[in-house]
N, C-alpha and C positions, 0 to 999 in steps of 0.2 A: 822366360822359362816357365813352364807348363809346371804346375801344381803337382801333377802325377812324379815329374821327373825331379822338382826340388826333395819330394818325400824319400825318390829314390835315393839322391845324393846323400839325405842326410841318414837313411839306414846305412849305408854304406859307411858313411863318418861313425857310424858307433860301431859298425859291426868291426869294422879294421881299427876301432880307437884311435882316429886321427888327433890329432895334437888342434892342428889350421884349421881352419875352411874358410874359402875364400867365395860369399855370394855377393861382392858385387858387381853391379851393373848387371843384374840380371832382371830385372824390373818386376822387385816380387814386392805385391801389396801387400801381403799376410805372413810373417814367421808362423810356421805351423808350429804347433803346441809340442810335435814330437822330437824339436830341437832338443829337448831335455834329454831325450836317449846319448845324445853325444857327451858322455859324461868326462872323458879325456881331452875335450877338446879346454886350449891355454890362448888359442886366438880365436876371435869370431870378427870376420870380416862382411858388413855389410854395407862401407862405402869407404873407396879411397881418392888419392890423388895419385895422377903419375904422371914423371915428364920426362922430356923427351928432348932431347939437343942435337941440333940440326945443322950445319953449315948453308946460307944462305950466299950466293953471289955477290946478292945487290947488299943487303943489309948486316953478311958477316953472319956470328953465333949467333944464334935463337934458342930459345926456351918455351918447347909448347907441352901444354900442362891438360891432361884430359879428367873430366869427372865422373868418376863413377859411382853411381850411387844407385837406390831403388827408391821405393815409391809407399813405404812405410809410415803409418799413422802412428802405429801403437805397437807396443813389443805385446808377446803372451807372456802373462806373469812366471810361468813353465821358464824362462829365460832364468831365474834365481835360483834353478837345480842345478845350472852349469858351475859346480862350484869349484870346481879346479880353472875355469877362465881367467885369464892374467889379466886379459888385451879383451877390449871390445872397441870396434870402429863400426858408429853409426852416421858420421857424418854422408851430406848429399845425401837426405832421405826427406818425410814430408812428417815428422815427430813432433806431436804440438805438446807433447809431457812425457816426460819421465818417471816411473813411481818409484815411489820413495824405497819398494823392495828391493830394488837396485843391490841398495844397500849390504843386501845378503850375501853377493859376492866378497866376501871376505878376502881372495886373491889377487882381487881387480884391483892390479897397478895403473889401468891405464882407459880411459874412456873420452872416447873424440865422439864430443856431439856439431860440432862443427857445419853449419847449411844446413841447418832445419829449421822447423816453423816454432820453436821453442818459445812459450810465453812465459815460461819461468823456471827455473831451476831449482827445485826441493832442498831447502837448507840441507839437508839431512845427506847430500853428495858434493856438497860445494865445498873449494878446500882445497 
């Protein structure tokens, strides 16, 4: 996804006060700093899993699981304005730290770091 068009997407999430937004597997290096504008957003989606069950011939049921993720170092601190966010899924991304501002989500029931380059985890979210 093209920088220009992520910027579009996310005025559009604040202009219509979206609740969701769903950016994964869009293969974005950078959250732009203007994420902050989506101030109604309760989910922020920036990697998931999804599966998929299939009847095979030979082998019967199947279960095929696809990743979606991006390609993310770092969040912009601008992430800690979202303070109505419940839900954050960052897993399948390339996040070698979390800051401890994190923490300012005071709503965040729920935070998947799952498949990232993580060398540690800030006391201060662990729990």
């Amino acid at each position: 996804m093209l920088r220009s068009e992520l910027e579009e997407l996310i005025e559009q999430a604040a202009r219509e006060e979206w609740e969701e937004l769903d950016l994964a597997g869009k293969g974005i290096e950078v959250l732009p700093a203007t994420i902050a504008k989506c101030k109604s957003l309760k989910r922020l989606i920036l990697g998931k899993i999804t599966e998929r069950k299939y009847y095979n011939s030979y082998f019967g049921w199947q279960t095929e699981y696809k990743f979606w993720g991006n390609r993310l170092k770092t969040l912009p601190t601008e992430i800690t304005e979202l303070t109505n966010l419940q839900s954050l899924d960052l897993r399948n991304n390339s996040l070698s730290a979390i800051p401890d501002s994190i923490t300012r989500l005071t709503n965040l029931q729920s935070l998947d770091l799952r498949n990232n380059s993580l060398s540690a985890i800030p006391d201060s979210i662990q729990g």
